[in-house]
Every structure is written in structure tokens, then in C-alpha cells.
C-alpha atoms as an extended CHARMM CRD file, in Angstrom:
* protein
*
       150  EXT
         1         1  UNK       CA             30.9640000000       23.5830000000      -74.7810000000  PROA      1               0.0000000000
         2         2  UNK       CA             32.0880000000       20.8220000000      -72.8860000000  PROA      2               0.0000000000
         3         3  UNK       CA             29.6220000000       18.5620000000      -70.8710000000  PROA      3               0.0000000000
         4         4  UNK       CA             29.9240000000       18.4010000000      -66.6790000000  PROA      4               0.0000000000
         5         5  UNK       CA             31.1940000000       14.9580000000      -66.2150000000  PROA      5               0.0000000000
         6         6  UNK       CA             29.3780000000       13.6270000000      -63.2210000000  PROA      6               0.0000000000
         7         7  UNK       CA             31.3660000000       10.3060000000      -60.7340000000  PROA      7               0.0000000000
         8         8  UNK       CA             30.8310000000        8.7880000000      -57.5020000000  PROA      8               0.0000000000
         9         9  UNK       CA             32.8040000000        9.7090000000      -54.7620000000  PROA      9               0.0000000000
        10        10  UNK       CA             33.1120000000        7.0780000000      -51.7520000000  PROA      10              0.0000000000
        11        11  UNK       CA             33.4610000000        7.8620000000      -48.6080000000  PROA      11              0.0000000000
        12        12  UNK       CA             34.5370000000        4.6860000000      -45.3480000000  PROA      12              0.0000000000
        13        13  UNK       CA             32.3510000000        5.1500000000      -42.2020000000  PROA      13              0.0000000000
        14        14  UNK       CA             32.9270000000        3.8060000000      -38.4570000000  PROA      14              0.0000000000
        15        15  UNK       CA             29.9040000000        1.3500000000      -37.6580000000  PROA      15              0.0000000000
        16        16  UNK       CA             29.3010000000        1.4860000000      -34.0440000000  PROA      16              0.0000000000
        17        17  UNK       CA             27.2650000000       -1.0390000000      -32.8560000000  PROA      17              0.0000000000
        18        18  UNK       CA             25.0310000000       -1.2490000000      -36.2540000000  PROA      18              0.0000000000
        19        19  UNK       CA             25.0680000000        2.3950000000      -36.9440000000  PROA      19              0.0000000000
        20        20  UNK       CA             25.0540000000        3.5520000000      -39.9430000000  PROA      20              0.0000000000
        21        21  UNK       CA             23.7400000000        0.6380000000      -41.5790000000  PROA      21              0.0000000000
        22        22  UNK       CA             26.4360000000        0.9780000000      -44.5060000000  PROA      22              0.0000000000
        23        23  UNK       CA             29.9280000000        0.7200000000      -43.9430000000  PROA      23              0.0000000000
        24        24  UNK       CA             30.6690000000        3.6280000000      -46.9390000000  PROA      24              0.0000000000
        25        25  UNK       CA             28.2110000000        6.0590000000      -48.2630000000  PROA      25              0.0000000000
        26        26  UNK       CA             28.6220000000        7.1120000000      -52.4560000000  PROA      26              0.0000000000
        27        27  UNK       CA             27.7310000000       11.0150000000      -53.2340000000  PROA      27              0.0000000000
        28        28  UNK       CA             27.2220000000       12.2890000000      -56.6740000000  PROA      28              0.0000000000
        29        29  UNK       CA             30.3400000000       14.5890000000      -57.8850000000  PROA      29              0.0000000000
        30        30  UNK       CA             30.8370000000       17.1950000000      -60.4920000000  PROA      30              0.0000000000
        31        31  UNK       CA             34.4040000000       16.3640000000      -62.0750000000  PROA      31              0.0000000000
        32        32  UNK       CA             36.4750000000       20.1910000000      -61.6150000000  PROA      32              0.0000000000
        33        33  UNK       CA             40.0660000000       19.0050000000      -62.9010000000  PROA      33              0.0000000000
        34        34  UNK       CA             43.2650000000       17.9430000000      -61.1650000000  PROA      34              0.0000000000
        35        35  UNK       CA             41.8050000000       14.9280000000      -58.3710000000  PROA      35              0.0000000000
        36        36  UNK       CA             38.7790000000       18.2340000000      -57.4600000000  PROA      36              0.0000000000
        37        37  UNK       CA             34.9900000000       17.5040000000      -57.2670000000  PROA      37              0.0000000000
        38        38  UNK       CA             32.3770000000       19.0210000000      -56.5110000000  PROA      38              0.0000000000
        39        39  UNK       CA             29.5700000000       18.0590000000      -54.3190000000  PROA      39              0.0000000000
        40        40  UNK       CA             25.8640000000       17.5800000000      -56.1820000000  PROA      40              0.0000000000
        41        41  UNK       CA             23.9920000000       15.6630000000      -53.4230000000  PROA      41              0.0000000000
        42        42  UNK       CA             23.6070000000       15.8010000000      -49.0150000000  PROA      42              0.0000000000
        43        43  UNK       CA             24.9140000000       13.0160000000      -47.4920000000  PROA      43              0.0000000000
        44        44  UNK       CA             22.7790000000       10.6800000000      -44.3860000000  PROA      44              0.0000000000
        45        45  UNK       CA             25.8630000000        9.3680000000      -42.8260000000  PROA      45              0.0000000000
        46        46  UNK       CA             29.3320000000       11.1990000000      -43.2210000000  PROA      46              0.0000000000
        47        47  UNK       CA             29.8320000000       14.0930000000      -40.6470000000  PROA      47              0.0000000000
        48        48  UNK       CA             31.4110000000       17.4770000000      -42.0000000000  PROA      48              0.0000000000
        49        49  UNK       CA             29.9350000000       17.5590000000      -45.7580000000  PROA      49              0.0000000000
        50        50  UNK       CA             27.3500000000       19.5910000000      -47.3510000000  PROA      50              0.0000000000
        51        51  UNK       CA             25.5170000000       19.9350000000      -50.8950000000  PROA      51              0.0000000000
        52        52  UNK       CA             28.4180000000       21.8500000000      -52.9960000000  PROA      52              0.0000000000
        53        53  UNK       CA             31.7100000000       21.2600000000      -51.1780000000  PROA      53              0.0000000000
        54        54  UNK       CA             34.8760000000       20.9410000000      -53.2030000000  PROA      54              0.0000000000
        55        55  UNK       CA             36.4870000000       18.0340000000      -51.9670000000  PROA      55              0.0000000000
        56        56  UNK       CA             39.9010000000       16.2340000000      -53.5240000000  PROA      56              0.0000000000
        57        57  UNK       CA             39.9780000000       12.2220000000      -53.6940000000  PROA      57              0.0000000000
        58        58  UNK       CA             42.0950000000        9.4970000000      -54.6240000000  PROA      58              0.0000000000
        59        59  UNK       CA             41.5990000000        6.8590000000      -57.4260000000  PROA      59              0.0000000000
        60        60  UNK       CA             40.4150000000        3.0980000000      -55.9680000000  PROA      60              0.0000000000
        61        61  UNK       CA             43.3360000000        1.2770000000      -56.7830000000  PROA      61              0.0000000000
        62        62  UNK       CA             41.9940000000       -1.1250000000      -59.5520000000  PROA      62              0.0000000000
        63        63  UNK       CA             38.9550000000        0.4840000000      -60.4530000000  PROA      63              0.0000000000
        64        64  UNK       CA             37.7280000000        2.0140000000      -63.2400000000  PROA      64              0.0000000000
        65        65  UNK       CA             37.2730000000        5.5040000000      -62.2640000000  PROA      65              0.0000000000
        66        66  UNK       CA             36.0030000000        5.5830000000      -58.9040000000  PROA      66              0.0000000000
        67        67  UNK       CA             37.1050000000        7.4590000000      -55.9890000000  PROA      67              0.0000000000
        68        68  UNK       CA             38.3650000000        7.4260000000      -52.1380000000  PROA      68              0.0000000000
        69        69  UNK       CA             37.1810000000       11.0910000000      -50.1890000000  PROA      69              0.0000000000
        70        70  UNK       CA             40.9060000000       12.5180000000      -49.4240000000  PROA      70              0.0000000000
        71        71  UNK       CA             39.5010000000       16.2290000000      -47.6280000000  PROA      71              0.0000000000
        72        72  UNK       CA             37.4340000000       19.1060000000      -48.3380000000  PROA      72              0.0000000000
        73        73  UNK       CA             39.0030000000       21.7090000000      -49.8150000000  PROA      73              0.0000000000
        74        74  UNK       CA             36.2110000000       24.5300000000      -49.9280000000  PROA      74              0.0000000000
        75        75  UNK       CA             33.5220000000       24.3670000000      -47.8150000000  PROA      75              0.0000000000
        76        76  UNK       CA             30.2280000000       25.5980000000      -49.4580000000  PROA      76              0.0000000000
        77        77  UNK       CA             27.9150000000       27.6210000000      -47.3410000000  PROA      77              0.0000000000
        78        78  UNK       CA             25.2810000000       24.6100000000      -47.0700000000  PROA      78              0.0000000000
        79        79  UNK       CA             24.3930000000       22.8730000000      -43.6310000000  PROA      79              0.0000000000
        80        80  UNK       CA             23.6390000000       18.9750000000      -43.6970000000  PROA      80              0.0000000000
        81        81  UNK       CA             20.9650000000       17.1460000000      -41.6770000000  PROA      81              0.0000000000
        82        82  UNK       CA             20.2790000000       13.5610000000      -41.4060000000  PROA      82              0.0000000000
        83        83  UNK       CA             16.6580000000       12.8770000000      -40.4720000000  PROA      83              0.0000000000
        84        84  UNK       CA             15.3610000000        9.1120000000      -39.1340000000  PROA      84              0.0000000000
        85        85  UNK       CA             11.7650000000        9.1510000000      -39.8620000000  PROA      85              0.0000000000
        86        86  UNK       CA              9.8750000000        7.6450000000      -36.7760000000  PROA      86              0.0000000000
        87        87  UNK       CA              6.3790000000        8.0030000000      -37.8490000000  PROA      87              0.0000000000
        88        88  UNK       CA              6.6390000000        7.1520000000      -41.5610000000  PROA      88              0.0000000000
        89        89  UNK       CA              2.9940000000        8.6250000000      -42.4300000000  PROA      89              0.0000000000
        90        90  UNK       CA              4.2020000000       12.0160000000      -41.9020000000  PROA      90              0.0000000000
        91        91  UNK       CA              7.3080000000       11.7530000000      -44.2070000000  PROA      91              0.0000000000
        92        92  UNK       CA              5.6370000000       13.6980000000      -47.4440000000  PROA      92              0.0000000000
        93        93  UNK       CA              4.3640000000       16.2900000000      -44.9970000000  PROA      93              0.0000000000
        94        94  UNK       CA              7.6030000000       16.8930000000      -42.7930000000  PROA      94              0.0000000000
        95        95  UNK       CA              9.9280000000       16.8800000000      -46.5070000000  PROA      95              0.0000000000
        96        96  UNK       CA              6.8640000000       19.6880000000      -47.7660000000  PROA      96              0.0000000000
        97        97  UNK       CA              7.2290000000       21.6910000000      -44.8770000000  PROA      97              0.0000000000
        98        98  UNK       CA             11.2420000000       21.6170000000      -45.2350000000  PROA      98              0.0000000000
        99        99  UNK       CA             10.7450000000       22.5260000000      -48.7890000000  PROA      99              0.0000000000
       100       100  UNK       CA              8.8100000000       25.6030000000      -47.0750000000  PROA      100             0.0000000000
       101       101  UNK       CA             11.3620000000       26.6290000000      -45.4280000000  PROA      101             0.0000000000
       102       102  UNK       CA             14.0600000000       26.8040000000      -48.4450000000  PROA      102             0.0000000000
       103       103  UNK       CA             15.1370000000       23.2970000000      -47.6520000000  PROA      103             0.0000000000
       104       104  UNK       CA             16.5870000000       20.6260000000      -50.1240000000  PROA      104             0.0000000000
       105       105  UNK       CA             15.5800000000       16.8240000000      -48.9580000000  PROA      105             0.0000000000
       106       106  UNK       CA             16.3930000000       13.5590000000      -50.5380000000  PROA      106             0.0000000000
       107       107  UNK       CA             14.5900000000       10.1070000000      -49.3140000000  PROA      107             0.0000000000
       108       108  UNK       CA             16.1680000000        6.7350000000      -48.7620000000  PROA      108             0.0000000000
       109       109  UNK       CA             15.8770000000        3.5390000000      -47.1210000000  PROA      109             0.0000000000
       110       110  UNK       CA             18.7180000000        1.6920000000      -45.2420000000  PROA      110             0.0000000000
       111       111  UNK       CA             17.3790000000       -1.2990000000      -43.9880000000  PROA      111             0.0000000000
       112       112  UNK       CA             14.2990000000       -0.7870000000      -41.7890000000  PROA      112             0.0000000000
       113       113  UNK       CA             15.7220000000        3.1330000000      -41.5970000000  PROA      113             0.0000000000
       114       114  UNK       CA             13.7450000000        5.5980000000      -43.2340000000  PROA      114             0.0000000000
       115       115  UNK       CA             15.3790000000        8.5130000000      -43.7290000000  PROA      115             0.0000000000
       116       116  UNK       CA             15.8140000000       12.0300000000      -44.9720000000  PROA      116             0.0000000000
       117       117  UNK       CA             18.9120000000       13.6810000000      -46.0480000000  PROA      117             0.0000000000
       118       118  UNK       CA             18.5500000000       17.5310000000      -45.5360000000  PROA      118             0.0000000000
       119       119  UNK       CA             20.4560000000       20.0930000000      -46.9020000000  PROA      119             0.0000000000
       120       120  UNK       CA             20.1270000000       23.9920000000      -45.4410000000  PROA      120             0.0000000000
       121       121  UNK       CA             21.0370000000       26.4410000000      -47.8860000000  PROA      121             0.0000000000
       122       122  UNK       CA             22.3760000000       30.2600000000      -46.3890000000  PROA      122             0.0000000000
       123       123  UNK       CA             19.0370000000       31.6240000000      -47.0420000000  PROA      123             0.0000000000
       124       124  UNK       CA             17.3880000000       29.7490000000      -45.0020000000  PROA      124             0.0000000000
       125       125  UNK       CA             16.7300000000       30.8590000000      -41.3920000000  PROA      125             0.0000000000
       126       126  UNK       CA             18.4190000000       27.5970000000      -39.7350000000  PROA      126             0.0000000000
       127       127  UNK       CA             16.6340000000       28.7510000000      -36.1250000000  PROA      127             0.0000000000
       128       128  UNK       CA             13.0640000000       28.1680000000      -37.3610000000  PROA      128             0.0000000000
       129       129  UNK       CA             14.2940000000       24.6010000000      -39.5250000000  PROA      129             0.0000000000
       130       130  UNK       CA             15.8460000000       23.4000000000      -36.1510000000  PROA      130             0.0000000000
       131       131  UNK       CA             13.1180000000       24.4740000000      -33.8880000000  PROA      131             0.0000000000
       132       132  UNK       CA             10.9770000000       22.5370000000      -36.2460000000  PROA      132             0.0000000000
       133       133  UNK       CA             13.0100000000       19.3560000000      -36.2460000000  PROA      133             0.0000000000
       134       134  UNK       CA             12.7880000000       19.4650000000      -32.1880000000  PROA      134             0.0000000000
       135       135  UNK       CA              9.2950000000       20.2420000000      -32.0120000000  PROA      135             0.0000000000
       136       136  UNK       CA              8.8310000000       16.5880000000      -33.7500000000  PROA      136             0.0000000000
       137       137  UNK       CA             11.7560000000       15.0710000000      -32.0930000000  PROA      137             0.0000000000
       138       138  UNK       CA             10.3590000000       15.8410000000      -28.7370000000  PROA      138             0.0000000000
       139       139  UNK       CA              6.6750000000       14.4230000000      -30.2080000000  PROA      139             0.0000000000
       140       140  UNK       CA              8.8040000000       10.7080000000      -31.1880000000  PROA      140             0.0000000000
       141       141  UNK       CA              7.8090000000       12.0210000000      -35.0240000000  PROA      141             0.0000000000
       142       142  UNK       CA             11.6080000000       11.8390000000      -35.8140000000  PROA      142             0.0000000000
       143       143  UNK       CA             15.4270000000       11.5220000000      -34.7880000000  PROA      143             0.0000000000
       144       144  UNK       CA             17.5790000000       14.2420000000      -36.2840000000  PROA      144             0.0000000000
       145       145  UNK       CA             21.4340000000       15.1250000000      -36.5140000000  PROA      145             0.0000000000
       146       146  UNK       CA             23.3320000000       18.0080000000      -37.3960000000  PROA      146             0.0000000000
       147       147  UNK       CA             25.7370000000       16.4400000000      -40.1570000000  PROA      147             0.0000000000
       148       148  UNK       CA             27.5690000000       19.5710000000      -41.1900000000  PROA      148             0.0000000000
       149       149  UNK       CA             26.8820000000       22.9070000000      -39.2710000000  PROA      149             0.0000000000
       150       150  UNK       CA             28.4590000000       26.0610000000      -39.9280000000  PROA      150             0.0000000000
């Protein structure tokens, strides 16, 4: 049996005026084969990628195997939020209730961001997760963005 062979795969983002903080966000990848990975964590930043897409990439020139995102070559049936925490006292109770719901969150700092990275899995019911996420955006809880929605 061979082991899953786990890399980084980099991906350049446009900084507008401070935002994101970072000018290239790393996910986890499961090696496939022939330049294909797949997926194993939700992004904060980059627009268009969820939890479980197979994506292709190129080698860094002069590095020792790490990796450019080239394009997404299957999209998985996952949707990708990015959450700025406003009130940080609530965070454990707004990634519990997501959790609830079927959700998949993953906690990290950026600065003086706080934030959640949210992925949606097919069984969940999307309506009731995003009428959630409004109903807290609207109370100045939290900022949210639909990162990948299908």
C-alpha cells in the first residue's frame, strides 16, 4: 500500500489596498500523479476553490518540490466561505453552530484579522448557513464572502 503523499500548493493573490493581508495563500494537497492534486483544506483568500478540487500546478522554478496553482481541473461539490470575525468572543460559538449545520471551519489569524475559513459540503442546506451568516453580518458579529459558490 502506498502512503498519500501530502505538498503545498501556492497560490499569487491581487492586494488591493491591504486586502488580503498575504500576497499568496499555501493549501494542503494530496499528490494524484502527472502535475494533479488534490485539495485537503478551504482556502480564506483565493476566489473559485473549495475543500477537494483537483487542481494541476507547476513546479517553483528552483525549489525543492513546491508548487505554482496552474487551474482546476475538477471541481468538487464543496462551497468556500471566508468569514472576518468582528466580535471575537463569539468565534467558538459561531464555528459550533457551523459545525451544526454540516459545516467544516478552520481558524487563523492574519494580522489583526481573525478569521474563519468555511467549507459547505452538498449536504448541507446552504439557504439556512447563509441566512445565518447575514443574520450576524447585519448584527456587526461578522463580515462574510462567498469564496467558491456553486
Amino acid at each position: 500500500m502506498t502512503a498519500e503523499v501530502f505538498e503545498k500548493v501556492f497560490f499569487p493573490l491581487e492586494v488591493d489596498d491591504g486586502y488580503p493581508p498575504v500576497g499568496v495563500e499555501s493549501l494542503n494537497a494530496k499528490k494524484l500523479g502527472n502535475g494533479k492534486f488534490q485539495l485537503d483544506n478551504t482556502p480564506f483568500f483565493i476566489e473559485g476553490i473549495s475543500l477537494g478540487d483537483v487542481v494541476s500546478v507547476d513546479l517553483i522554478p528552483d525549489s525543492d518540490e513546491r508548487y505554482w496553482f496552474d487551474e482546476v481541473l475538477v471541481q468538487s461539490t464543496n462551497q468556500s466561505l471566508s468569514i472576518i470575525l468582528i466580535d471575537i468572543k463569539r468565534s467558538d460559538e459561531i464555528a459550533q453552530k457551523l459545525k451544526t449545520f454540516g459545516c467544516y471551519c478552520e481558524y487563523g489569524e492574519f494580522g489583526n484579522l481573525k478569521m474563519l475559513a468555511v467549507s459547505v459540503p452538498e449536504s448541507c442546506n446552504y439557504d439556512d448557513v447563509f441566512e445565518y451568516l447575514e443574520k450576524l453580518e447585519n448584527a456587526d458579529v461578522l463580515s462574510f464572502a462567498e469564496l467558491a459558490i456553486g
